[in-house]
C-alpha positions in Angstrom: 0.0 0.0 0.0 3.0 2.5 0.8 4.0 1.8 -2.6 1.1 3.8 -4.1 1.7 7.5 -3.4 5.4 6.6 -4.7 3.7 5.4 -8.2 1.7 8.1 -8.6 4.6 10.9 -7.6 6.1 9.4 -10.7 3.3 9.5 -12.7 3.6 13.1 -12.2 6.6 14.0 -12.6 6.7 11.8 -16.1 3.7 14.1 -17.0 5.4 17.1 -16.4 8.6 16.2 -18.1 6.1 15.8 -21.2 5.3 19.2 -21.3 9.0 20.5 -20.5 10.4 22.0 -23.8 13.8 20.8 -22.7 13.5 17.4 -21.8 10.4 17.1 -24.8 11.6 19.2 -27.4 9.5 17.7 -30.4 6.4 17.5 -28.1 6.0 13.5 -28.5 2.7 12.1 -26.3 0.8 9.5 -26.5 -2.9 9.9 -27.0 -3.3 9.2 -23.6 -0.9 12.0 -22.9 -2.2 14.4 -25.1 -5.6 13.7 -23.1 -4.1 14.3 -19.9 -2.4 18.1 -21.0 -5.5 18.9 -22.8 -7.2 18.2 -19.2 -4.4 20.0 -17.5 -5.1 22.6 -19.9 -8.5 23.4 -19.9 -8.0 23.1 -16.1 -6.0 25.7 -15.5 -8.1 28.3 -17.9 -10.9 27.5 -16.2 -9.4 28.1 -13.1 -7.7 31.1 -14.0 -11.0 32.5 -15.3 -12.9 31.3 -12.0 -10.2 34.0 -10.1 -11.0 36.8 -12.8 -14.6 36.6 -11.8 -14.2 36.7 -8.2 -12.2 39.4 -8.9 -14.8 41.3 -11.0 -17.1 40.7 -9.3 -15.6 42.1 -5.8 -14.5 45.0 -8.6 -17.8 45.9 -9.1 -18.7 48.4 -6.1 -14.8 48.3 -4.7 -12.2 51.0 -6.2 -9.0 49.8 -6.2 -6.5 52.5 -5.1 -7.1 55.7 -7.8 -9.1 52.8 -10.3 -12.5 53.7 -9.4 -15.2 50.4 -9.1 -16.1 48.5 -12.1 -20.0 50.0 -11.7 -18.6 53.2 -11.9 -17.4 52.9 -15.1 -20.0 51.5 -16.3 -22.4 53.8 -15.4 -20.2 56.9 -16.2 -21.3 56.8 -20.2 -25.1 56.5 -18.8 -24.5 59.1 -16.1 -22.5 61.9 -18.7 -25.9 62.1 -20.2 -27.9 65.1 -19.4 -30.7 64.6 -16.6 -34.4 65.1 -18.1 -36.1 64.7 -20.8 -33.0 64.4 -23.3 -31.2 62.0 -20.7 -31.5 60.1 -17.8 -33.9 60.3 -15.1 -33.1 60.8 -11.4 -35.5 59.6 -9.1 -33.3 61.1 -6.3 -32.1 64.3 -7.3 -28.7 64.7 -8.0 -27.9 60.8 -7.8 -27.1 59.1 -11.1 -28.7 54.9 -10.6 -30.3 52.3 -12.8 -33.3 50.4 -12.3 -33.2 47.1 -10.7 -37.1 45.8 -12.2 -36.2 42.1 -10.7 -35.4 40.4 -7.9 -31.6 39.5 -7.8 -31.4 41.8 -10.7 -28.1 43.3 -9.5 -26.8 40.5 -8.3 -27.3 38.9 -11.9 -25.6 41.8 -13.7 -23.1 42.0 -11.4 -21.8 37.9 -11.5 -22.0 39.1 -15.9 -19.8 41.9 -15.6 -17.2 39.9 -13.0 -17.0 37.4 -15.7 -16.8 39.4 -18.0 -14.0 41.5 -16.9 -12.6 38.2 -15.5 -12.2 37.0 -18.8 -10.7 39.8 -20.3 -8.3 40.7 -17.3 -6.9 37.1 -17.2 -6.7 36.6 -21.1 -3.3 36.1 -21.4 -3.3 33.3 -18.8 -5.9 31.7 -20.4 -4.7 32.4 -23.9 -1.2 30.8 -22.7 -3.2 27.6 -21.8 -3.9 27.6 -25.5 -0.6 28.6 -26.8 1.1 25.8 -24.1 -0.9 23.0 -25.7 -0.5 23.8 -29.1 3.4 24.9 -29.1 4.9 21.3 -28.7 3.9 20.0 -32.1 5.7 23.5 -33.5 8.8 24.9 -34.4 11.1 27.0 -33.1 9.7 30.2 -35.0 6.3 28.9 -35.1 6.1 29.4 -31.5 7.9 32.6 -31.8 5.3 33.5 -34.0 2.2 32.4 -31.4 4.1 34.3 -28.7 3.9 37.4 -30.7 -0.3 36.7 -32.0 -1.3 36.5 -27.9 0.1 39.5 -27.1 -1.1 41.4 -30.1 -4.4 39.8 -29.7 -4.8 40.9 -26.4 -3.3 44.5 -27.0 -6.3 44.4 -30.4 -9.0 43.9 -28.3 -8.3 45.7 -25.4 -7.8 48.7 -27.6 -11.3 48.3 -29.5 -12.9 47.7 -26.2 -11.4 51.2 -25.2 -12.5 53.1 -28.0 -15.9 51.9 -27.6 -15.8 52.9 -24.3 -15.6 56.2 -25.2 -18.2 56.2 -28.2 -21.1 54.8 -25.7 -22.0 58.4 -24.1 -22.1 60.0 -28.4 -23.9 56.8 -29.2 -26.5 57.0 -26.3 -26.9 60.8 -26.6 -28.3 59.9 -29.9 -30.5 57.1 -29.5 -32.1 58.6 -26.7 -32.9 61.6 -28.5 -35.1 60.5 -31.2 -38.0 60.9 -28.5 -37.6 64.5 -28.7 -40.4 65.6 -26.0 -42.6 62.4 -26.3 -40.2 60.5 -23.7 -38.4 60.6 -20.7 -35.0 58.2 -20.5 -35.2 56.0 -17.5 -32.8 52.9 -18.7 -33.1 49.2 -16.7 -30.1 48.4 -15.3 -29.9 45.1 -17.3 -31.1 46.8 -20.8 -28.2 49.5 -20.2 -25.6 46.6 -18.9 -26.1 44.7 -21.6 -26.0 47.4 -24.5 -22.6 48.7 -22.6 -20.9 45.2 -22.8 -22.1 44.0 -26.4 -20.0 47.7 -27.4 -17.0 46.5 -25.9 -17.3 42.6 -27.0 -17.9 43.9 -30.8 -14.7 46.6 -30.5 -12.8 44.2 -29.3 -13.9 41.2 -31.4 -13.9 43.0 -35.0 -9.7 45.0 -33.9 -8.6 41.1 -34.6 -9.2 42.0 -37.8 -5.6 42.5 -38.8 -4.3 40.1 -36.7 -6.4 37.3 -38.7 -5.6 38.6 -42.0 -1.4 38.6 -41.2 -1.8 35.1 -40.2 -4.3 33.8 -43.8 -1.9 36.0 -45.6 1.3 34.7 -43.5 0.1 31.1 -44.7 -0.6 31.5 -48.2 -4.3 31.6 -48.2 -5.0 35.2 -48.3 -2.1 36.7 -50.6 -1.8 40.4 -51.0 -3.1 40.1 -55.0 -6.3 39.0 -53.8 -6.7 41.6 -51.1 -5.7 44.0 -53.9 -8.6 43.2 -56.0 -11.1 42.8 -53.3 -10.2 46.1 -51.2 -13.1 47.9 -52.4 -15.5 44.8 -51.7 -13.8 43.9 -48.4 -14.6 47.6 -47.3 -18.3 47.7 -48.5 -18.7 44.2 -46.2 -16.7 45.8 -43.3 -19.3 48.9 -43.7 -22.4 46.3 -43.6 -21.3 44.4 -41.1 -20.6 47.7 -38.7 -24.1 48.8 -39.8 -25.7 45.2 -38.3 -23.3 44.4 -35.7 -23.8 47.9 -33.7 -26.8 47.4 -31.2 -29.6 49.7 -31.4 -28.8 50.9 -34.8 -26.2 53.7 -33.0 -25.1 55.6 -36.0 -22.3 56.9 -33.5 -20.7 53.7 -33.0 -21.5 52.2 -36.8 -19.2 55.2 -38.1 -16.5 54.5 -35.8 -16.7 51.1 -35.9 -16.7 51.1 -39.6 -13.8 53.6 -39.9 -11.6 51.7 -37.2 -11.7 48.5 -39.0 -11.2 50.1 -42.6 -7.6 51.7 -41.7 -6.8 48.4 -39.5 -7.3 46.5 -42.5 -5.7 49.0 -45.0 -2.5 48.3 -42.6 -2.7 44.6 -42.7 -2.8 45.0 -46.3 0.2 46.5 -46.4 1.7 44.1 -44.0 0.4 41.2 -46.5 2.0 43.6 -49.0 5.7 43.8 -48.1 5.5 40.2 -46.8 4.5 39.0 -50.3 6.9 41.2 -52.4 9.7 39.5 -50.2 8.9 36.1 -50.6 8.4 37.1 -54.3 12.1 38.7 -54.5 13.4 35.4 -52.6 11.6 33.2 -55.3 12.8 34.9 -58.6 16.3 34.8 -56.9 16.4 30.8 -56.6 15.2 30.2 -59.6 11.3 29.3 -58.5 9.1 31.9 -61.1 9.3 34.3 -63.2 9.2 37.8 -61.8 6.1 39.2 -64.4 4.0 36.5 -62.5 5.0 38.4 -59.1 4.7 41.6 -60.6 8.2 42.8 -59.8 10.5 45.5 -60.6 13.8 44.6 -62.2 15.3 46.7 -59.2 13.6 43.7 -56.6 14.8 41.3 -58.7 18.6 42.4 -58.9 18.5 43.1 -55.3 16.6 39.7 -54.4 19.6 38.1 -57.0 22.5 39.9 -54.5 21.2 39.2 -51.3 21.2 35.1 -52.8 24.3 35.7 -53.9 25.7 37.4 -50.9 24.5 34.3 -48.3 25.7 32.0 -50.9 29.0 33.2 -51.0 28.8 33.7 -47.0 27.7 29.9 -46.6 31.3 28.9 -48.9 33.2 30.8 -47.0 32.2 28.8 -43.6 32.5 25.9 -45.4 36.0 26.6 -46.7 36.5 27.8 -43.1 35.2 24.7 -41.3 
Protein backbone atom coordinates (compact mmCIF):
# COMPACT_ATOMS: atom_id res chain seq x y z
CA UNK A 1 0.00 0.00 0.00
CA UNK A 2 3.03 2.46 0.82
CA UNK A 3 4.04 1.78 -2.64
CA UNK A 4 1.09 3.75 -4.11
CA UNK A 5 1.68 7.50 -3.39
CA UNK A 6 5.43 6.62 -4.66
CA UNK A 7 3.68 5.41 -8.18
CA UNK A 8 1.66 8.13 -8.56
CA UNK A 9 4.57 10.88 -7.60
CA UNK A 10 6.12 9.40 -10.72
CA UNK A 11 3.26 9.51 -12.74
CA UNK A 12 3.55 13.06 -12.23
CA UNK A 13 6.57 14.03 -12.62
CA UNK A 14 6.69 11.83 -16.08
CA UNK A 15 3.70 14.12 -16.95
CA UNK A 16 5.43 17.11 -16.36
CA UNK A 17 8.55 16.19 -18.14
CA UNK A 18 6.12 15.82 -21.22
CA UNK A 19 5.26 19.15 -21.31
CA UNK A 20 9.00 20.52 -20.47
CA UNK A 21 10.40 21.99 -23.78
CA UNK A 22 13.77 20.80 -22.71
CA UNK A 23 13.46 17.38 -21.77
CA UNK A 24 10.36 17.09 -24.83
CA UNK A 25 11.60 19.19 -27.39
CA UNK A 26 9.53 17.73 -30.41
CA UNK A 27 6.38 17.50 -28.11
CA UNK A 28 6.04 13.50 -28.47
CA UNK A 29 2.75 12.06 -26.30
CA UNK A 30 0.78 9.46 -26.53
CA UNK A 31 -2.86 9.89 -27.04
CA UNK A 32 -3.27 9.21 -23.55
CA UNK A 33 -0.94 12.04 -22.88
CA UNK A 34 -2.20 14.36 -25.12
CA UNK A 35 -5.61 13.70 -23.08
CA UNK A 36 -4.14 14.28 -19.93
CA UNK A 37 -2.35 18.07 -21.01
CA UNK A 38 -5.54 18.90 -22.84
CA UNK A 39 -7.22 18.18 -19.22
CA UNK A 40 -4.35 20.02 -17.49
CA UNK A 41 -5.11 22.57 -19.92
CA UNK A 42 -8.52 23.42 -19.89
CA UNK A 43 -7.97 23.10 -16.06
CA UNK A 44 -5.95 25.73 -15.50
CA UNK A 45 -8.07 28.25 -17.93
CA UNK A 46 -10.92 27.52 -16.20
CA UNK A 47 -9.43 28.14 -13.10
CA UNK A 48 -7.69 31.10 -14.00
CA UNK A 49 -10.97 32.55 -15.27
CA UNK A 50 -12.90 31.29 -12.00
CA UNK A 51 -10.22 33.98 -10.13
CA UNK A 52 -11.00 36.82 -12.79
CA UNK A 53 -14.64 36.61 -11.84
CA UNK A 54 -14.24 36.74 -8.20
CA UNK A 55 -12.16 39.36 -8.86
CA UNK A 56 -14.77 41.35 -11.04
CA UNK A 57 -17.12 40.67 -9.27
CA UNK A 58 -15.58 42.12 -5.84
CA UNK A 59 -14.49 45.00 -8.58
CA UNK A 60 -17.80 45.88 -9.10
CA UNK A 61 -18.68 48.43 -6.10
CA UNK A 62 -14.82 48.33 -4.67
CA UNK A 63 -12.22 50.95 -6.16
CA UNK A 64 -8.97 49.79 -6.23
CA UNK A 65 -6.48 52.51 -5.06
CA UNK A 66 -7.05 55.65 -7.85
CA UNK A 67 -9.08 52.78 -10.33
CA UNK A 68 -12.50 53.66 -9.40
CA UNK A 69 -15.17 50.39 -9.11
CA UNK A 70 -16.07 48.54 -12.05
CA UNK A 71 -19.97 49.95 -11.70
CA UNK A 72 -18.58 53.22 -11.87
CA UNK A 73 -17.43 52.94 -15.10
CA UNK A 74 -19.95 51.46 -16.33
CA UNK A 75 -22.39 53.79 -15.39
CA UNK A 76 -20.24 56.94 -16.16
CA UNK A 77 -21.26 56.77 -20.15
CA UNK A 78 -25.15 56.53 -18.78
CA UNK A 79 -24.49 59.11 -16.14
CA UNK A 80 -22.48 61.91 -18.73
CA UNK A 81 -25.85 62.10 -20.22
CA UNK A 82 -27.91 65.13 -19.41
CA UNK A 83 -30.67 64.64 -16.61
CA UNK A 84 -34.40 65.13 -18.08
CA UNK A 85 -36.11 64.68 -20.85
CA UNK A 86 -33.01 64.38 -23.27
CA UNK A 87 -31.21 61.96 -20.73
CA UNK A 88 -31.52 60.12 -17.79
CA UNK A 89 -33.92 60.33 -15.09
CA UNK A 90 -33.06 60.84 -11.41
CA UNK A 91 -35.51 59.60 -9.06
CA UNK A 92 -33.25 61.06 -6.32
CA UNK A 93 -32.15 64.27 -7.33
CA UNK A 94 -28.69 64.67 -8.01
CA UNK A 95 -27.92 60.78 -7.84
CA UNK A 96 -27.13 59.08 -11.06
CA UNK A 97 -28.66 54.94 -10.57
CA UNK A 98 -30.27 52.25 -12.82
CA UNK A 99 -33.33 50.35 -12.28
CA UNK A 100 -33.22 47.09 -10.74
CA UNK A 101 -37.13 45.82 -12.23
CA UNK A 102 -36.19 42.05 -10.69
CA UNK A 103 -35.38 40.45 -7.88
CA UNK A 104 -31.65 39.51 -7.83
CA UNK A 105 -31.36 41.76 -10.71
CA UNK A 106 -28.10 43.28 -9.49
CA UNK A 107 -26.81 40.46 -8.29
CA UNK A 108 -27.34 38.86 -11.90
CA UNK A 109 -25.63 41.77 -13.70
CA UNK A 110 -23.09 42.00 -11.41
CA UNK A 111 -21.76 37.90 -11.47
CA UNK A 112 -22.00 39.06 -15.85
CA UNK A 113 -19.78 41.91 -15.60
CA UNK A 114 -17.25 39.88 -13.03
CA UNK A 115 -17.00 37.45 -15.68
CA UNK A 116 -16.80 39.45 -18.00
CA UNK A 117 -14.04 41.53 -16.93
CA UNK A 118 -12.62 38.21 -15.45
CA UNK A 119 -12.17 36.98 -18.78
CA UNK A 120 -10.73 39.77 -20.26
CA UNK A 121 -8.29 40.72 -17.31
CA UNK A 122 -6.89 37.12 -17.20
CA UNK A 123 -6.73 36.59 -21.11
CA UNK A 124 -3.29 36.13 -21.43
CA UNK A 125 -3.28 33.32 -18.81
CA UNK A 126 -5.88 31.71 -20.45
CA UNK A 127 -4.68 32.41 -23.94
CA UNK A 128 -1.19 30.85 -22.70
CA UNK A 129 -3.16 27.55 -21.85
CA UNK A 130 -3.93 27.63 -25.47
CA UNK A 131 -0.64 28.56 -26.78
CA UNK A 132 1.12 25.85 -24.09
CA UNK A 133 -0.85 22.97 -25.68
CA UNK A 134 -0.55 23.76 -29.10
CA UNK A 135 3.40 24.87 -29.09
CA UNK A 136 4.86 21.34 -28.68
CA UNK A 137 3.94 20.02 -32.11
CA UNK A 138 5.74 23.46 -33.46
CA UNK A 139 8.80 24.94 -34.43
CA UNK A 140 11.10 26.96 -33.06
CA UNK A 141 9.71 30.19 -35.03
CA UNK A 142 6.28 28.90 -35.07
CA UNK A 143 6.11 29.45 -31.54
CA UNK A 144 7.88 32.60 -31.80
CA UNK A 145 5.32 33.51 -34.01
CA UNK A 146 2.16 32.44 -31.38
CA UNK A 147 4.14 34.33 -28.67
CA UNK A 148 3.87 37.39 -30.69
CA UNK A 149 -0.26 36.71 -31.98
CA UNK A 150 -1.28 36.45 -27.93
CA UNK A 151 0.11 39.50 -27.15
CA UNK A 152 -1.06 41.43 -30.08
CA UNK A 153 -4.39 39.79 -29.69
CA UNK A 154 -4.84 40.89 -26.43
CA UNK A 155 -3.27 44.52 -27.04
CA UNK A 156 -6.32 44.43 -30.35
CA UNK A 157 -9.01 43.85 -28.25
CA UNK A 158 -8.34 45.74 -25.36
CA UNK A 159 -7.77 48.74 -27.61
CA UNK A 160 -11.33 48.29 -29.47
CA UNK A 161 -12.94 47.73 -26.17
CA UNK A 162 -11.44 51.19 -25.18
CA UNK A 163 -12.45 53.13 -27.99
CA UNK A 164 -15.90 51.88 -27.59
CA UNK A 165 -15.78 52.86 -24.27
CA UNK A 166 -15.60 56.23 -25.18
CA UNK A 167 -18.20 56.18 -28.20
CA UNK A 168 -21.07 54.79 -25.68
CA UNK A 169 -21.98 58.38 -24.09
CA UNK A 170 -22.05 59.99 -28.41
CA UNK A 171 -23.95 56.76 -29.25
CA UNK A 172 -26.48 57.01 -26.32
CA UNK A 173 -26.90 60.85 -26.61
CA UNK A 174 -28.26 59.89 -29.85
CA UNK A 175 -30.47 57.08 -29.47
CA UNK A 176 -32.06 58.65 -26.65
CA UNK A 177 -32.94 61.62 -28.46
CA UNK A 178 -35.13 60.54 -31.19
CA UNK A 179 -37.96 60.88 -28.49
CA UNK A 180 -37.64 64.47 -28.65
CA UNK A 181 -40.35 65.61 -26.03
CA UNK A 182 -42.58 62.39 -26.26
CA UNK A 183 -40.22 60.50 -23.74
CA UNK A 184 -38.40 60.58 -20.71
CA UNK A 185 -35.01 58.23 -20.55
CA UNK A 186 -35.15 56.01 -17.47
CA UNK A 187 -32.78 52.88 -18.67
CA UNK A 188 -33.10 49.24 -16.65
CA UNK A 189 -30.07 48.37 -15.33
CA UNK A 190 -29.91 45.14 -17.33
CA UNK A 191 -31.11 46.77 -20.80
CA UNK A 192 -28.19 49.52 -20.16
CA UNK A 193 -25.58 46.64 -18.86
CA UNK A 194 -26.13 44.68 -21.63
CA UNK A 195 -25.96 47.36 -24.48
CA UNK A 196 -22.60 48.70 -22.58
CA UNK A 197 -20.88 45.21 -22.80
CA UNK A 198 -22.12 44.01 -26.43
CA UNK A 199 -19.96 47.69 -27.39
CA UNK A 200 -16.96 46.49 -25.88
CA UNK A 201 -17.35 42.55 -27.00
CA UNK A 202 -17.87 43.88 -30.81
CA UNK A 203 -14.71 46.56 -30.48
CA UNK A 204 -12.78 44.16 -29.29
CA UNK A 205 -13.89 41.19 -31.44
CA UNK A 206 -13.87 43.03 -35.01
CA UNK A 207 -9.70 45.00 -33.89
CA UNK A 208 -8.65 41.06 -34.58
CA UNK A 209 -9.19 42.04 -37.76
CA UNK A 210 -5.55 42.53 -38.80
CA UNK A 211 -4.31 40.06 -36.66
CA UNK A 212 -6.44 37.32 -38.73
CA UNK A 213 -5.62 38.56 -42.02
CA UNK A 214 -1.45 38.60 -41.24
CA UNK A 215 -1.80 35.08 -40.19
CA UNK A 216 -4.28 33.82 -43.76
CA UNK A 217 -1.87 35.99 -45.57
CA UNK A 218 1.32 34.65 -43.54
CA UNK A 219 0.12 31.10 -44.68
CA UNK A 220 -0.56 31.46 -48.23
CA UNK A 221 -4.26 31.63 -48.22
CA UNK A 222 -4.98 35.18 -48.34
CA UNK A 223 -2.06 36.67 -50.57
CA UNK A 224 -1.79 40.41 -51.01
CA UNK A 225 -3.09 40.09 -55.01
CA UNK A 226 -6.30 39.03 -53.78
CA UNK A 227 -6.65 41.58 -51.11
CA UNK A 228 -5.65 44.01 -53.87
CA UNK A 229 -8.55 43.25 -55.99
CA UNK A 230 -11.12 42.79 -53.30
CA UNK A 231 -10.17 46.07 -51.20
CA UNK A 232 -13.10 47.93 -52.38
CA UNK A 233 -15.55 44.78 -51.70
CA UNK A 234 -13.77 43.86 -48.44
CA UNK A 235 -14.61 47.62 -47.33
CA UNK A 236 -18.26 47.69 -48.49
CA UNK A 237 -18.68 44.24 -46.24
CA UNK A 238 -16.68 45.76 -43.27
CA UNK A 239 -19.30 48.95 -43.66
CA UNK A 240 -22.42 46.35 -43.59
CA UNK A 241 -21.34 44.42 -41.07
CA UNK A 242 -20.56 47.69 -38.66
CA UNK A 243 -24.10 48.77 -39.82
CA UNK A 244 -25.67 45.18 -38.28
CA UNK A 245 -23.29 44.45 -35.69
CA UNK A 246 -23.80 47.86 -33.70
CA UNK A 247 -26.81 47.40 -31.20
CA UNK A 248 -29.62 49.68 -31.43
CA UNK A 249 -28.77 50.86 -34.81
CA UNK A 250 -26.20 53.66 -33.02
CA UNK A 251 -25.10 55.62 -35.98
CA UNK A 252 -22.31 56.93 -33.47
CA UNK A 253 -20.70 53.70 -32.98
CA UNK A 254 -21.49 52.21 -36.84
CA UNK A 255 -19.18 55.18 -38.08
CA UNK A 256 -16.54 54.50 -35.76
CA UNK A 257 -16.71 51.10 -35.92
CA UNK A 258 -16.67 51.10 -39.63
CA UNK A 259 -13.83 53.63 -39.89
CA UNK A 260 -11.59 51.71 -37.17
CA UNK A 261 -11.73 48.51 -39.04
CA UNK A 262 -11.16 50.08 -42.58
CA UNK A 263 -7.60 51.70 -41.72
CA UNK A 264 -6.80 48.43 -39.52
CA UNK A 265 -7.32 46.47 -42.55
CA UNK A 266 -5.70 49.00 -45.04
CA UNK A 267 -2.50 48.30 -42.62
CA UNK A 268 -2.73 44.55 -42.67
CA UNK A 269 -2.77 44.97 -46.27
CA UNK A 270 0.18 46.54 -46.43
CA UNK A 271 1.68 44.07 -44.00
CA UNK A 272 0.42 41.23 -46.49
CA UNK A 273 2.03 43.62 -49.04
CA UNK A 274 5.66 43.76 -48.06
CA UNK A 275 5.45 40.16 -46.79
CA UNK A 276 4.52 38.95 -50.30
CA UNK A 277 6.86 41.23 -52.41
CA UNK A 278 9.71 39.54 -50.17
CA UNK A 279 8.95 36.13 -50.57
CA UNK A 280 8.37 37.06 -54.28
CA UNK A 281 12.06 38.67 -54.47
CA UNK A 282 13.37 35.39 -52.57
CA UNK A 283 11.58 33.18 -55.28
CA UNK A 284 12.77 34.91 -58.60
CA UNK A 285 16.31 34.84 -56.90
CA UNK A 286 16.41 30.80 -56.56
CA UNK A 287 15.23 30.18 -59.60
CA UNK A 288 11.32 29.30 -58.51
CA UNK A 289 9.09 31.87 -61.10
CA UNK A 290 9.29 34.31 -63.20
CA UNK A 291 9.15 37.84 -61.84
CA UNK A 292 6.15 39.17 -64.35
CA UNK A 293 4.03 36.52 -62.45
CA UNK A 294 5.01 38.35 -59.05
CA UNK A 295 4.70 41.58 -60.59
CA UNK A 296 8.15 42.79 -59.83
CA UNK A 297 10.52 45.48 -60.62
CA UNK A 298 13.78 44.57 -62.23
CA UNK A 299 15.29 46.70 -59.15
CA UNK A 300 13.58 43.69 -56.59
CA UNK A 301 14.76 41.30 -58.72
CA UNK A 302 18.56 42.38 -58.90
CA UNK A 303 18.51 43.05 -55.30
CA UNK A 304 16.63 39.66 -54.44
CA UNK A 305 19.62 38.12 -57.04
CA UNK A 306 22.47 39.92 -54.47
CA UNK A 307 21.16 39.24 -51.30
CA UNK A 308 21.18 35.09 -52.78
CA UNK A 309 24.27 35.70 -53.90
CA UNK A 310 25.72 37.39 -50.95
CA UNK A 311 24.54 34.28 -48.33
CA UNK A 312 25.69 32.03 -50.86
CA UNK A 313 29.04 33.20 -51.04
CA UNK A 314 28.81 33.74 -47.01
CA UNK A 315 27.71 29.92 -46.61
CA UNK A 316 31.26 28.87 -48.91
CA UNK A 317 33.15 30.78 -47.02
CA UNK A 318 32.22 28.83 -43.58
CA UNK A 319 32.53 25.92 -45.43
CA UNK A 320 36.05 26.59 -46.67
CA UNK A 321 36.52 27.82 -43.09
CA UNK A 322 35.25 24.69 -41.27
Amino acid sequence: MARIPHRRDESRREKKRLRSRRHNPDGTMTLRDHLYELKHRLGMALLALLVGCVAGFLWFNWSVGPIPSLGKLLTDPYCALPAGRHGRAEFVPGVCQLIQTKPFEAFLIQFKVGLAAGAVLTSPFWLYQIWAFITPGLYDNERKFTRIFVMLASVLFTAGAVLAYFVVPKGLEVLISFGGETFITALSANDYISFVLVMLLIFGVSFELPLLITMLNRIGILPYRNLKAWRRGIIFALVVFAAVATPGTDPIGMVALAASMTVLFEISVQIARVHDRKAARKAVAEGWGDPEDYDLDPDEVDEGKAGKKKADTSAAGLDDVT
